[in-house]
Residue, then its C-alpha position, 0 to 999 in steps of 0.5 A: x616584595x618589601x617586608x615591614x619588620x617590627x621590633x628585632x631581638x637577636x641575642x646571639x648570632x654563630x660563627x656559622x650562622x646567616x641573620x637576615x631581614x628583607x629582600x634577598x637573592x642568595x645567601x651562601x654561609x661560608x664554614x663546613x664541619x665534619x662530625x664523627x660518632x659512635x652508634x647511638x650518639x644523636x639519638x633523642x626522644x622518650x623511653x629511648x632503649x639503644x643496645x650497641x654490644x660492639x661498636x666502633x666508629x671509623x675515622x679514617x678519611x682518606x681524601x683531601x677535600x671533603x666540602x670546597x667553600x673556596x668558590x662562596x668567598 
C-alpha cells in the first residue's frame, strides 16, 4: 500500500547505508566488513567493571572468502 510521506530530512546517507521512502520489494546493500577485537571492546553501560589479566585477540584467517556480495550487483 501507498505511504504519504511528509517533510524529509536526511543529514547524511554512508557509504554502506540504504535510504529508502515507499513501496519496495527487495533491498540487498551491497559492502561487508570484518571486525577484530579484543576481549572487552564492545562492551557499553553503566558501573561497567571488565577484568581481562591475559587476553589476545587471533586475527588469523585462513580462508579466501568470508561474505560474497558478487551475486547482489
Amino acid at each position: 500500500m501507498p505511504a504519504i510521506v511528509g517533510v524529509v530530512n536526511l543529514n547524511s546517507v554512508g557509504s554502506a547505508s540504504v535510504f529508502h521512502i515507499g513501496d519496495v520489494y527487495t533491498i540487498a546493500p551491497i559492502s561487508t566488513a570484518k571486525t577484530f577485537a579484543g576481549a572487552g571492546s564492545f562492551n557499553t553501560g553503566d558501573g561497567l567493571y571488565v577484568v581481562n589479566q591475559q587476553s589476545s585477540t587471533n586475527t588469523s584467517d585462513n580462508d579466501v572468502n568470508d561474505q560474497n556480495v558478487a551475486g547482489n550487483l
